[in-house]
C-alpha positions as a Markdown table, in Angstrom:
| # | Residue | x | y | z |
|---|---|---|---|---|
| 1 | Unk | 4.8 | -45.4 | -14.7 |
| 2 | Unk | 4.0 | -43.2 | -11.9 |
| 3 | Unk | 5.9 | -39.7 | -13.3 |
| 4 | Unk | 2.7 | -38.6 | -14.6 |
| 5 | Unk | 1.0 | -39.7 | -11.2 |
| 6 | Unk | 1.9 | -36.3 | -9.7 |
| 7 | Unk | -0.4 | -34.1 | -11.4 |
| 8 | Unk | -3.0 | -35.6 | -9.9 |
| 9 | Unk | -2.3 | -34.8 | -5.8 |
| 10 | Unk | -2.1 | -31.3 | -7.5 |
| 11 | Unk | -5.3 | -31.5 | -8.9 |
| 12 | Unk | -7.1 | -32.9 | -6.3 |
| 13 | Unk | -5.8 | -30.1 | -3.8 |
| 14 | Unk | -7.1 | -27.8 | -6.1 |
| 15 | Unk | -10.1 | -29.0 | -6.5 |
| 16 | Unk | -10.3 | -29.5 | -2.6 |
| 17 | Unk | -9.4 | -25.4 | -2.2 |
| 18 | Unk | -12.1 | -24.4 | -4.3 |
| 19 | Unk | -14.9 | -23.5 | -2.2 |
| 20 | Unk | -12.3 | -21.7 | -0.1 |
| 21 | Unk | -10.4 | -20.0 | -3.2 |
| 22 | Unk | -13.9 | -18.4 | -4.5 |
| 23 | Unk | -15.1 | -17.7 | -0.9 |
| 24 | Unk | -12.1 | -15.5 | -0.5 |
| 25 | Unk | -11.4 | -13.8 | -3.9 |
| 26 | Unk | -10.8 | -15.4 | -7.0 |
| 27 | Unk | -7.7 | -13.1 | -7.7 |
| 28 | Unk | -6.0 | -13.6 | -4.4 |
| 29 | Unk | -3.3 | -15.9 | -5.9 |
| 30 | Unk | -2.3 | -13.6 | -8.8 |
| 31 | Unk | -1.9 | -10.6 | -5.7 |
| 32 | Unk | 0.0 | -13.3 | -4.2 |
| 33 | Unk | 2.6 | -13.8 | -7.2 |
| 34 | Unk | 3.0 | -10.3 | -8.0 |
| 35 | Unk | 3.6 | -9.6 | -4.4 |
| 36 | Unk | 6.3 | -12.4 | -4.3 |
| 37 | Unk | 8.3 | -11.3 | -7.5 |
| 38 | Unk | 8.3 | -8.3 | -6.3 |
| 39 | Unk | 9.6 | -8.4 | -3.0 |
| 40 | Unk | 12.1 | -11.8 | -4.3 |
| 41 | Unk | 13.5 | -9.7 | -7.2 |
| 42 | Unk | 12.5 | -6.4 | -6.8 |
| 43 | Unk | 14.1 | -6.2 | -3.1 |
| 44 | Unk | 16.6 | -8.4 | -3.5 |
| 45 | Unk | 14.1 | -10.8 | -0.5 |
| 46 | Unk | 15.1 | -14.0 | 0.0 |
| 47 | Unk | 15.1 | -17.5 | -2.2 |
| 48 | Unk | 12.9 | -19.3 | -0.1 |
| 49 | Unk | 9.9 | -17.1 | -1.4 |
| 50 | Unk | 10.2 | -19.2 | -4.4 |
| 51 | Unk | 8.0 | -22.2 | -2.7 |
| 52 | Unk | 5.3 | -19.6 | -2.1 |
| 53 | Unk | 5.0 | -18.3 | -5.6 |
| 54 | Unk | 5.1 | -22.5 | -6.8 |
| 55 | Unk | 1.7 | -22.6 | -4.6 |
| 56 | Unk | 0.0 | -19.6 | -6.1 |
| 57 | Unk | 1.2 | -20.4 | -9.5 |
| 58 | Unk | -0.6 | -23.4 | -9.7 |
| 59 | Unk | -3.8 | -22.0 | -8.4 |
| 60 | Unk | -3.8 | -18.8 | -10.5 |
| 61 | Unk | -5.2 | -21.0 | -13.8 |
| 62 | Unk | -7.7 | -23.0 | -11.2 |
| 63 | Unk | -9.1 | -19.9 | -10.4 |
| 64 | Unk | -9.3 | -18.6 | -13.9 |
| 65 | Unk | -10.9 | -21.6 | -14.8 |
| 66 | Unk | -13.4 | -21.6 | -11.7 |
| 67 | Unk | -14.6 | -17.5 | -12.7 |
């Protein structure tokens, strides 16, 4: 019962970033994933980069949706 539950503390984040995200730049988080692949696999940089790319993953539709 509460597997689907999860989507929703990522939803409301999102929606709590949303002022900020279109204050900054509503393409920040896709300059954030293509920086990450590239240094991750591109440079051989480390695994841990992964949990950065999840973050900007998840906002790179939000802010598609919000332009």
């Amino acid at each position: 019962m509460s597997s689907p539950l999860w989507f929703l503390l990522v939803f409301a984040a999102l929606m709590a970033a949303t002022c900020l995200i279109t204050w900054v730049h509503l393409l920040w988080p896709l300059a954030v994933v293509r920086q990450v692949v590239l240094i991750r696999f591109g440079l051989g940089g480390p695994a841990m980069l992964g949990w950065i790319n999840l973050a900007a993953c998840w906002m790179v539709p939000s802010c598609l949706g919000i332009a």
